[in-house]
N, C-alpha and C positions, 0 to 999 in steps of 0.2 A: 841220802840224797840221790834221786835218779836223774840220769842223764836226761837232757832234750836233743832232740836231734834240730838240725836247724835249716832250713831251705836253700838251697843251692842258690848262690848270688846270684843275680843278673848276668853278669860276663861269662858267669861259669857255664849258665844254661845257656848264653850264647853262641861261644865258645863250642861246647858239644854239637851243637845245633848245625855248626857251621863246619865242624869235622864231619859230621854222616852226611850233610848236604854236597860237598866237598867229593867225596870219598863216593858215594852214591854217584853223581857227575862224571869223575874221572874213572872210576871202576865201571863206565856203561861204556864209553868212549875208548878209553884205553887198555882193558881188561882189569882182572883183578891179583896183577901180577907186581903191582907198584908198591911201592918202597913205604914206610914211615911217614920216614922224611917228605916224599913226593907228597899222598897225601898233607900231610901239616903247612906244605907249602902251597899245596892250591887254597886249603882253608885259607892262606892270611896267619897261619900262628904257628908256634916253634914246635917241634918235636918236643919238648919240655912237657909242654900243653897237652899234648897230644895222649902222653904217658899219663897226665894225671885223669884222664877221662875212661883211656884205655890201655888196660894191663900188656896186651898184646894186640897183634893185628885180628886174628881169631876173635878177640872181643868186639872190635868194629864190623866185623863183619855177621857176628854175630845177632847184634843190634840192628845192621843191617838188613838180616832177613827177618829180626822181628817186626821191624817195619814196615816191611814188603808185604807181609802178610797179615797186618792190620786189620785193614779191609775185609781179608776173607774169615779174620776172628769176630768179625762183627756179624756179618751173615751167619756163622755157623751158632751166635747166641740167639739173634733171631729166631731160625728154627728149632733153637732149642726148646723154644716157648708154644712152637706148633703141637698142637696135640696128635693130630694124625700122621704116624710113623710116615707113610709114603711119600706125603704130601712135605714132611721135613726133610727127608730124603730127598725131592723133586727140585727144594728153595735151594739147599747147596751144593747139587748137581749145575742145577742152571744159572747160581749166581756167584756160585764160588771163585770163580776164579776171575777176581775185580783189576788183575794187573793186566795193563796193558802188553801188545807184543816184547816191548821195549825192556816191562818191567819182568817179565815171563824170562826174558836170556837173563838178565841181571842175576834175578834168584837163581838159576841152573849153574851160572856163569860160578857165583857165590858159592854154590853148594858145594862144587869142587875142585873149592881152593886147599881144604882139610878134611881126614876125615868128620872132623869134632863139625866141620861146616856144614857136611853132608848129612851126618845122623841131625841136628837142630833140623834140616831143613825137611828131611823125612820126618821129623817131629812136629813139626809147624803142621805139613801136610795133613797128617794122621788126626792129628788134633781139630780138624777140622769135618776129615770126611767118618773117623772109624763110629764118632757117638751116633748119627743118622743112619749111615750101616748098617751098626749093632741094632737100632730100632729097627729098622725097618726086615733085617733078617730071622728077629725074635716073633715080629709078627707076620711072618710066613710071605712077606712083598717081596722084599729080594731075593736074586736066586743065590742059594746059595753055594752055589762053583762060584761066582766072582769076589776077589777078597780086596780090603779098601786102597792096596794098590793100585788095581785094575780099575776100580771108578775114577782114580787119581788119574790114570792115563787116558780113561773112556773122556771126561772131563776136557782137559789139556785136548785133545784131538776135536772135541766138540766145537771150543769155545778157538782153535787156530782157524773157523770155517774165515771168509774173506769178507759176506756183510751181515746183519744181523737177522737177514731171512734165511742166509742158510744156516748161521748158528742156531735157530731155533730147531728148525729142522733136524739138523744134525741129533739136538734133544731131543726131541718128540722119538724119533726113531730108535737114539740108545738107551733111552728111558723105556720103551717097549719092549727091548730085546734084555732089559736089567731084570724087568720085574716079573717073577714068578706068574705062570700062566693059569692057578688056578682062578685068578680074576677075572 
């Protein structure tokens, strides 16, 4: 006889929903320096609760920046689908990074509460920008002195400009100075 596994109740996926919604809220506001307890108590539910969703604080925070960066796992499948290296390269350069200022401190904020927080959150990162990279360095576009950190940072400086004529800008320009000149 084999196991079934069975759907997570109603309350239960409530319940979680409202610990990272919670925990998300107070972790922007008040840093990411709060208690358990503090957490389970902004959600509305017990510490008891809170254990059964997550093993440790590292775990919520965990989940947390898997959620953060949602958004920018869906762009990077998008251009997964582009055929033209540079042009996949171009989509999550300029689209990658869908958090707002707000959610931009959160994830940093997040990253270094532990180490385990910081390597996930340079893992989230990498996962997004190294496979368009690696395209785009195979086929001779990118230069290659810059490695997927530095787009991660070229990125992040880009997308801090103030309205979205100079974020564009901002692109158009390090997207020139990214891409290998013999084009």
């Amino acid at each position: 006889m084999t196991a079934t596994s069975r759907a997570p109740r109603k309350d239960q996926v409530r319940n979680r929903r409202r610990l990272l919604d919670a925990a998300r809220l107070a972790f922007a506001e008040q840093g990411p320096d709060l208690s358990i307890e503090a957490i389970a108590r902004t959600a509305g539910v017990g510490a008891t609760t809170f254990y059964r969703h997550f093993a440790t604080k590292d775990d919520l925070v965990r989940q947390l920046l898997e959620d953060l960066a949602s958004g920018a796992s869906q762009v990077a499948e998008e251009a997964a689908a582009i055929a033209d290296d540079w042009e996949a390269f171009c989509a999550v350069f300029t689209r990658g990074c869908v958090l707002d200022d707000a959610g931009l401190r959160l994830f940093d904020a997040l990253c270094k509460t532990s180490p385990q927080a910081a390597e996930r959150g340079a893992t989230l990162t990498a996962s997004l920008i190294t496979p368009v990279a690696d395209r785009a360095w195979r086929s001779g576009r990118l230069r290659g002195d810059v490695t997927a950190e530095d787009v991660a940072a070229f990125m992040r400086m880009a997308d801090s400009a103030t309205t979205s004529r100079q974020r564009e800008s901002a692109h158009e320009v390090m997207l020139a100075g990214l891409r290998t000149q013999a084009e």
